[in-house]
C-alpha positions in Angstrom: -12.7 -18.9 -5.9 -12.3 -21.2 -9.0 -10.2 -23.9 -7.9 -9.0 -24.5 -11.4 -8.1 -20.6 -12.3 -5.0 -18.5 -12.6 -2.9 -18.2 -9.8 0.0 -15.1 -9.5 3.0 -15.7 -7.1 4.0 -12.2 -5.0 7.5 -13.1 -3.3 8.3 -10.2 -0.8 12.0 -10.0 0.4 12.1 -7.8 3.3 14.8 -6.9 5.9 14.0 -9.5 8.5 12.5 -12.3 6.0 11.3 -13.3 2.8 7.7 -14.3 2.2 5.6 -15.6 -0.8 2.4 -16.0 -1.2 -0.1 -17.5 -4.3 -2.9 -15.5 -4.8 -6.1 -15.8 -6.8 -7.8 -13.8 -9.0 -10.5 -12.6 -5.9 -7.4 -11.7 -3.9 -7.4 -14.5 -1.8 -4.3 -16.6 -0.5 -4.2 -20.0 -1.4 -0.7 -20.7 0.3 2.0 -18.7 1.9 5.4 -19.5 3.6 8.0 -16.9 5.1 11.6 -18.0 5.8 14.1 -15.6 8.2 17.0 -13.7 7.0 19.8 -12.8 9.1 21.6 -9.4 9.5 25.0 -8.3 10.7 26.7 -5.6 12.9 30.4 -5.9 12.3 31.7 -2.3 13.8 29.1 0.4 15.8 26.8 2.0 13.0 27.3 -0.5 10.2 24.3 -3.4 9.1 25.0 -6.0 6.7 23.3 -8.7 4.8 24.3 -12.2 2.4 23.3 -11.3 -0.8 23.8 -15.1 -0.9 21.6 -15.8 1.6 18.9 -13.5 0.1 19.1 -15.0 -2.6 18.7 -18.6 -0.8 15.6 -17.3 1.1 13.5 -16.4 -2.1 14.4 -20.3 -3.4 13.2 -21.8 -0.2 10.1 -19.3 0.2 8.6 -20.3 -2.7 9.6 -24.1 -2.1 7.4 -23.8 0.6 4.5 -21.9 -0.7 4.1 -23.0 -4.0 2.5 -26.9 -4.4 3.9 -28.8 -7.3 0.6 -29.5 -8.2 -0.1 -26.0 -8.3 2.5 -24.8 -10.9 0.6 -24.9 -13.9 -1.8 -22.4 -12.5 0.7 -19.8 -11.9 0.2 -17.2 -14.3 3.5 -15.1 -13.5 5.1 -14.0 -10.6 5.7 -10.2 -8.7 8.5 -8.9 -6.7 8.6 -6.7 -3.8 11.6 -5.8 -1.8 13.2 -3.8 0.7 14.7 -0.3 -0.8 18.2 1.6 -0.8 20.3 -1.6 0.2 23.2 -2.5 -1.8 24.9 -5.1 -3.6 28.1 -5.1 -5.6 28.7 -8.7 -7.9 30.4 -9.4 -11.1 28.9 -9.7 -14.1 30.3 -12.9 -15.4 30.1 -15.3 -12.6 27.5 -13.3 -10.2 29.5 -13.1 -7.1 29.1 -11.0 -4.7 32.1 -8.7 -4.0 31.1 -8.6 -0.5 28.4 -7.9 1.8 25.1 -5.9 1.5 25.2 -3.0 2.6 21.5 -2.9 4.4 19.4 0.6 4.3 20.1 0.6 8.1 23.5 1.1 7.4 25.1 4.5 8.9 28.5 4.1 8.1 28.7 7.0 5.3 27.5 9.4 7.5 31.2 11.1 7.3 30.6 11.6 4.1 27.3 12.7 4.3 28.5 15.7 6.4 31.4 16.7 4.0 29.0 16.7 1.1 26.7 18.6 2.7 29.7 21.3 3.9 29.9 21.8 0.4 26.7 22.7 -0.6 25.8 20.1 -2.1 22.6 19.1 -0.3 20.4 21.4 -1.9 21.4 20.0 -5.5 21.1 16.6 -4.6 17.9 16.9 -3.1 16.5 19.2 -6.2 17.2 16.3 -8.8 17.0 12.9 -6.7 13.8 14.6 -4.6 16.0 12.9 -1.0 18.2 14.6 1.3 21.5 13.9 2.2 21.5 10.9 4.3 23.2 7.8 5.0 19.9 5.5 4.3 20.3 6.0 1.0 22.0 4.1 -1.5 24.4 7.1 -3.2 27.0 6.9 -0.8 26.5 2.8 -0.4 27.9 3.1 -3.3 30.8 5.1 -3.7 31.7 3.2 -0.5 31.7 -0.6 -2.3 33.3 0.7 -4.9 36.2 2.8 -3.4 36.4 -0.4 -1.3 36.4 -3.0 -4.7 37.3 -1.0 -7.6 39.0 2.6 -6.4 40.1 3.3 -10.1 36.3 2.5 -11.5 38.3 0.7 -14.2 36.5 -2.8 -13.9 33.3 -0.3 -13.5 33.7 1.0 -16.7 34.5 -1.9 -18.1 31.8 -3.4 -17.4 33.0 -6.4 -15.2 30.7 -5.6 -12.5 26.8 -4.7 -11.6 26.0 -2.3 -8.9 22.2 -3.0 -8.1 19.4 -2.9 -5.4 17.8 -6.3 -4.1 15.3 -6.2 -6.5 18.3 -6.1 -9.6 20.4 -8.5 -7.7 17.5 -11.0 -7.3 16.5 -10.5 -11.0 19.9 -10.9 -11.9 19.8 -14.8 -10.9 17.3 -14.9 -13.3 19.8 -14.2 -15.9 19.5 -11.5 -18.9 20.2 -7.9 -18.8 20.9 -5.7 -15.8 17.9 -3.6 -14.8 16.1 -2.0 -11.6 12.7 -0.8 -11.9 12.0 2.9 -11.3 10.6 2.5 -8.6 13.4 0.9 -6.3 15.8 3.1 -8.9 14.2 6.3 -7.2 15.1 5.4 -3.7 18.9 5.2 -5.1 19.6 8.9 -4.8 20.9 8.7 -8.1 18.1 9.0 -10.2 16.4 12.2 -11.4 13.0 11.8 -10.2 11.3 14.3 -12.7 13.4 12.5 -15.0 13.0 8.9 -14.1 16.8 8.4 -15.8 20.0 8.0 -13.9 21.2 12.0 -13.6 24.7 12.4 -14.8 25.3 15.3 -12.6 24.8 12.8 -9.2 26.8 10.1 -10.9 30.1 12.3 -11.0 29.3 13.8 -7.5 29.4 10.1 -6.4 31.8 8.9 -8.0 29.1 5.9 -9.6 30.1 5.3 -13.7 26.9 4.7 -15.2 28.0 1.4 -16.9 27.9 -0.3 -13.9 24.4 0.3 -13.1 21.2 -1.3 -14.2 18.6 -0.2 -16.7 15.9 1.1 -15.3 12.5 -0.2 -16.5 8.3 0.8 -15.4 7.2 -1.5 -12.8 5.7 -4.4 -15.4 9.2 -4.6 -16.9 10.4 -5.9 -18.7 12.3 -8.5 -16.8 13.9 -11.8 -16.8 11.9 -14.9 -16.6 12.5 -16.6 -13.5 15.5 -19.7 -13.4 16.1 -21.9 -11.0 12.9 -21.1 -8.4 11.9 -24.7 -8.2 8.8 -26.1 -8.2 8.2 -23.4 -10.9 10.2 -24.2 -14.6 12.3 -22.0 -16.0 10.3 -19.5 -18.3 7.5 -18.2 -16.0 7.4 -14.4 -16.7 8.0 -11.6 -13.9 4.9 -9.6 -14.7 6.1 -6.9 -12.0 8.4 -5.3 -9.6 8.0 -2.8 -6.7 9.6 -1.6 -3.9 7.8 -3.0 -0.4 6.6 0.2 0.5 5.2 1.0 -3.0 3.6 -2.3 -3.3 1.7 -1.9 0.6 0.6 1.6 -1.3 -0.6 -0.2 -4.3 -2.5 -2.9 -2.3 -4.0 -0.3 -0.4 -5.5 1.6 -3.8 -3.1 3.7 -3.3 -3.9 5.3 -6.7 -7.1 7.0 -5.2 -7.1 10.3 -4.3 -6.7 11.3 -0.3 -5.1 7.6 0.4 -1.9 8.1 3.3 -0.5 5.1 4.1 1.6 3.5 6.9 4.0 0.3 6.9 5.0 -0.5 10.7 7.7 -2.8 10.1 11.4 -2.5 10.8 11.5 0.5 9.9 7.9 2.7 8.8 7.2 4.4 5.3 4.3 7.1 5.5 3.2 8.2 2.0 0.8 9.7 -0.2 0.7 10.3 -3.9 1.4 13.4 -5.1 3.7 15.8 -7.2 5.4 19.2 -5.9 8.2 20.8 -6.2 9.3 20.6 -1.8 8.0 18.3 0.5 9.9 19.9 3.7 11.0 16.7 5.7 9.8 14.0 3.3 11.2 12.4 0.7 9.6 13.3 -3.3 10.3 9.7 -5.2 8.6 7.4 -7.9 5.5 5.3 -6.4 5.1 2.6 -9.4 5.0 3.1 -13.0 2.2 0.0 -13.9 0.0 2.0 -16.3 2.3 5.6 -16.5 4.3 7.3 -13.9 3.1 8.1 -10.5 5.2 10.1 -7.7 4.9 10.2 -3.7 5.8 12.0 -1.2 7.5 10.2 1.9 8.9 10.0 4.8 11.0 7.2 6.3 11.5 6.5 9.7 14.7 3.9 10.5 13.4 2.4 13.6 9.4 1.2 14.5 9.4 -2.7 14.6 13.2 -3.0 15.2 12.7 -0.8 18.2 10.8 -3.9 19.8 12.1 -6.7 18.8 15.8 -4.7 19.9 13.8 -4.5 23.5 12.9 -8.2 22.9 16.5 -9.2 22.7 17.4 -7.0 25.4 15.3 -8.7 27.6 15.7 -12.5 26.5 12.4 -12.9 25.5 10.0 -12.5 22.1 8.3 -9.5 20.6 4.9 -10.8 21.0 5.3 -11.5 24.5 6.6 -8.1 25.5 3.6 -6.4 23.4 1.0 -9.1 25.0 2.6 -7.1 28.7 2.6 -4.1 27.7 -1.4 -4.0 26.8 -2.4 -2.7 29.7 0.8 -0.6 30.9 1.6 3.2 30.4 4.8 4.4 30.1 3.9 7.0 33.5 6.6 10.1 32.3 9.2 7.4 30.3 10.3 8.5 26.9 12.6 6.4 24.6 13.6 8.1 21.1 15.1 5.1 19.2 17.7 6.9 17.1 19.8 3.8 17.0 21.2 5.5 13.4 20.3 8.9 14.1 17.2 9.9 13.0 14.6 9.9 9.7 12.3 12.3 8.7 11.0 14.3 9.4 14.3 15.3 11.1 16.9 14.2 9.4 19.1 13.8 11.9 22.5 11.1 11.1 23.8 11.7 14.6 21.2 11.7 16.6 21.6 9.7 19.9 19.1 7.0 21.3 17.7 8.6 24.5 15.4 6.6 27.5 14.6 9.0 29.6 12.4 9.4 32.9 13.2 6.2 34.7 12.6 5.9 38.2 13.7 3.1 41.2 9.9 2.4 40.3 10.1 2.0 36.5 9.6 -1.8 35.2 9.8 -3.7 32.1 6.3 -2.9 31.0 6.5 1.0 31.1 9.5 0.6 28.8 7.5 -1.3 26.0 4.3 1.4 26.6 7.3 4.0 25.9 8.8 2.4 23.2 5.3 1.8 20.9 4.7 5.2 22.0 7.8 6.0 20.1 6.5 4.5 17.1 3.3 6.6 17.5 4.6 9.8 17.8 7.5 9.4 15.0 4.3 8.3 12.7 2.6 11.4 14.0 5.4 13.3 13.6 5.8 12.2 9.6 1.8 12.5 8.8 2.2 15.7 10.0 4.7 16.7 7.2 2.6 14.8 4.6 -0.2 17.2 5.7 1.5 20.2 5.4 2.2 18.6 2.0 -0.8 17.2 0.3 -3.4 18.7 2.8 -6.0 17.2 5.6 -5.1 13.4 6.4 -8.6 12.3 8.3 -7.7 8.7 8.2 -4.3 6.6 8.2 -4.4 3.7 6.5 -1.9 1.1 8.8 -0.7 -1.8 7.5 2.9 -4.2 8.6 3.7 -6.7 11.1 3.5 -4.6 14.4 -0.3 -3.0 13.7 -1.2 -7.1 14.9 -0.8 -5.1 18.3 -4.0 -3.2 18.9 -2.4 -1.2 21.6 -0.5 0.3 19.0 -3.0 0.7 16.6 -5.0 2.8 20.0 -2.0 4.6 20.7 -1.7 5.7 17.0 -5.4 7.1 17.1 -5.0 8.8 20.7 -1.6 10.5 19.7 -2.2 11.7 16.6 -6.2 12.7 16.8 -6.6 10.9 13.8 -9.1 7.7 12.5 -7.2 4.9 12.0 -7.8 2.0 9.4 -5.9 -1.1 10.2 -5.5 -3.9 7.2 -6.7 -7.1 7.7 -4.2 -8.4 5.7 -0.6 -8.3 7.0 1.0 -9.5 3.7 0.4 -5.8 2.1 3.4 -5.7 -0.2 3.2 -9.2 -0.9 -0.4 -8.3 -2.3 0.2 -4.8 -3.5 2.8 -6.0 -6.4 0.4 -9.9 -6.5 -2.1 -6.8 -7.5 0.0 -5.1 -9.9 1.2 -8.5 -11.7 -1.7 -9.5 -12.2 -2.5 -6.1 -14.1 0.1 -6.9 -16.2 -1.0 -10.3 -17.2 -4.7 -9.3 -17.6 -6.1 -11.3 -14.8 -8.0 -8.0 -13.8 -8.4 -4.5 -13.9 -7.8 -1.4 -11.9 -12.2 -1.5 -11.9 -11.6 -4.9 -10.3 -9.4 -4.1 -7.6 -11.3 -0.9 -6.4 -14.2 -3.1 -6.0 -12.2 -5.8 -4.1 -13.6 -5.8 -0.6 -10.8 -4.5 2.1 -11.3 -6.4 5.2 -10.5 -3.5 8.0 -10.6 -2.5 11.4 -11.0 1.1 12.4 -9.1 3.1 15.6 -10.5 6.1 16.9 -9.3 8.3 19.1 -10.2 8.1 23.0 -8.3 10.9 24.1 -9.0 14.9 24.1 -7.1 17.3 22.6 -5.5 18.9 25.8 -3.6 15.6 26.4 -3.0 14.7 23.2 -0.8 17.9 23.1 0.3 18.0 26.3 1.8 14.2 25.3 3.6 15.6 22.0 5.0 18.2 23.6 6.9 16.0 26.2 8.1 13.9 23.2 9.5 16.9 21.1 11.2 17.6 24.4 12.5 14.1 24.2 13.3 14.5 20.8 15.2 17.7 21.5 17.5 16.2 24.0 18.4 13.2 21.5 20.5 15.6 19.6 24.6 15.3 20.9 25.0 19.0 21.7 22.1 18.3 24.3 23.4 14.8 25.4 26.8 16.0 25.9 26.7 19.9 26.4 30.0 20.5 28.7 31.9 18.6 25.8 30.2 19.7 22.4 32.1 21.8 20.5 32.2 22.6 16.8 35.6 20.6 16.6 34.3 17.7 18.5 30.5 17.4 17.1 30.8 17.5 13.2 27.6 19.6 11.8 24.2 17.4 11.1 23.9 16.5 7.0 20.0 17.0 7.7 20.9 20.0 9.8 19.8 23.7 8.7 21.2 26.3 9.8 20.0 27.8 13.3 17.1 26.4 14.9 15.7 23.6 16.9 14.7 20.2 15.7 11.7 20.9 16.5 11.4 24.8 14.7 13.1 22.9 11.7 10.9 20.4 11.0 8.1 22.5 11.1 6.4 20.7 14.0 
């Protein structure tokens, strides 16, 4: 590495913390820091966030990452962030009107079902390529604004900014309101053949368009950073992505046959690719860097969280419960972690979290094994669509915080039948839009970065076919009974059980899904 070349800054804000890293031209990380954020549960169903204390997070990341006496080297800086959550703030002083509301947030769910009662699903999901569902930001949004502006006058007026973190966090920067395409597809209020807001979404949810940001490719342009010391004022933003996209991009995403998965908080499976129906997946804009590239995707609500939730069950830390849980089986325990219903490729808002096979016998241990097999099969169950999709996925690329476990990396292999690739790097989005910045400030090429060495580890499975099967099965089964006309059959009625948003008619999950 030349110690005295350029340097790019990737900040990632994520749902649980904000990191930044500098990285050189050879992809290596000179420095990195990550600071916690919080989150909030005020009422059953409903996740929250400081938009404030976001905001506060990125400052004291890059405090602690970036060396005074490496500013001069910093060529520009890239932003990745979580997708769909919310903020509400007013143009002229840049206060928030209240809370975020966080992706995890299930509180629209009511409306979800009316909409869908109507008809409307199908419409929705033609021109924003997502289905009706309280994770994303569409109904956020009527929500803050029936709660701050019921008339839409200030809206209209253009008092206030409706944005996603990415457009709140640029917003500190100053200058004009804008989201990039990306993040802007995740909004179910884009068309995403389109890439423009679709005027026929705006009036079914209630969302004037003058309170929403432009929306700009994934190199901008944006606002130079402000007050992000050590850096001065001025130092561009070369480019933007949402954290998923940017774990894709770091991946090489761009190549042909590359499936991806983030284990966070939540996991994002995707692959690149353009059609018409992705049946349980999500059809949305990847990056626009040198043109336009969509994805297909599917989004499951609860992977990481599921572990560090068992983590604070059990008054202990995440890495401690995986280190007991390396050599325990779950021996018949299932536990479907629909703490907000269910993701793709179900779609399921009312889902119920279900733990089911316990025993006098059943410890702590067998809980964990059940819960990363959880993770495994939801995966599974998502690759699976993506398949039916693009075609043959041979080989998962795996990259977030919870793949550290190698247990779940196994388990990942042995339920799915599949090779996987685990990332040496943990930091993908972080690197992904690090990568894509420094595209945009000609630092290297998209020549370079397929020939960049990716440090991997590779998973294959150790299990036959027979079990592997016989394993699925079981979860389905699991699956099946998560739903609340299972869990509560002498009391479901159609009065009492409102119908599923993600719900077809007829079927099981299971047929449904095409699993």
């Amino acid at each position: 590495m030349d110690s005295a070349g350029p340097l790019v800054l990737a900040v990632d804000q994520g749902t649980s913390s904000t990191k930044a890293l500098l990285v050189a031209p050879g992809g290596q990380v000179v420095s990195r820091a990550a600071v916690p954020v919080s989150e909030s549960q005020p009422r059953p169903g409903w996740v929250e966030q400081s938009a404030e204390e976001i905001w506060e997070s990125v400052r004291r990341a890059v405090a602690d990452c970036v060396d005074p006496s490496l500013v001069s080297r910093i060529a520009g800086v890239g932003l990745s962030t979580q997708r769909e959550s919310l903020v509400l703030w007013e143009r002229d002083t840049g206060r928030p009107a209240g809370p975020l509301i966080s992706w995890q947030d299930q509180r629209t769910a009511p409306e979800c079902r009316e909409l869908a009662a109507t008809g409307a699903g199908e419409s929705v999901r033609s021109a924003s390529g997502m289905p009706l569902d309280p994770m994303f930001s569409a109904l956020k949004a009527r929500r803050l604004l029936d709660t701050h502006d019921p008339d839409r006058r200030r809206s209209r007026a253009g008092e206030l900014c409706l944005g996603t973190v990415d457009s709140w966090l640029l917003s500190r920067f100053g200058g004009e309101h804008v989201i990039e395409v990306g993040n802007a597809s995740r909004t179910q209020l884009l068309n995403v053949a389109r890439r423009q807001w679709d005027e026929s979404l705006l009036e079914l949810f209630g969302v004037p368009r003058e309170v929403l940001p432009r929306v700009v490719p994934s190199c901008g342009a944006f606002p130079p950073v402000r007050g992000l010391a050590p850096l001065p004022d001025g130092v561009p933003v070369l480019a933007v992505m949402g954290d998923s996209h940017a774990a894709m991009f770091a991946h090489g995403g761009w190549r042909p046959g590359v499936v991806k998965a983030t284990y966070g908080t939540g996991s994002s499976v995707m692959a690149i690719g353009e059609c018409d129906d992705a049946p349980g997946l999500c059809r949305s804009v990847a990056w626009d860097v040198t043109g336009p590239v969509l994805a297909v995707e599917g989004n499951i609500r609860a992977t990481g969280r599921t572990i560090s939730w068992l983590a604070e069950l059990f008054g202990t830390d995440t890495r401690s419960l995986l280190d007991e849980a390396e050599q325990e089986a779950s021996y018949g325990v299932h536990f479907v972690p629909a703490f907000g219903g269910l993701g793709a490729p179900w779609w399921e808002p009312d889902a119920l979290a279900v733990l089911s096979g316990l025993t006098l016998g059943t410890r702590r241990g067998q809980l964990v094994a059940a819960a990363l097999e959880a993770v495994a099969f939801q995966v599974e169950d998502v690759v699976s669509a993506v398949e039916r999709t693009v075609g043959e996925v041979r080989l998962l690329l795996a990259d977030g915080g919870l793949t550290r476990s190698a247990r779940m990396m196994q388990l990942q292999a042995d339920l799915s039948g599949r090779r996987i690739s685990r990332s040496g790097e943990h930091d993908l989005s972080s690197l992904g839009v690090a990568d894509a910045a420094g595209l945009a400030a000609g630092l290297w090429t998209l020549g370079d970065l397929e020939a960049r060495p990716r440090s991997a580890d590779e998973f294959r499975p150790a299990t036959g076919e027979p079990d592997r099967t016989a394993r699925r099965t079981a979860w389905h089964e699991a699956v099946e009974r998560s739903h609340p006309r299972a869990a509560f059959p002498a009391h479901a009625n159609q009065e009492t059980v409102p119908a599923h948003a993600g719900r077809e008619a007829g079927g099981s999950l299971t047929e449904r899904s095409g699993i």
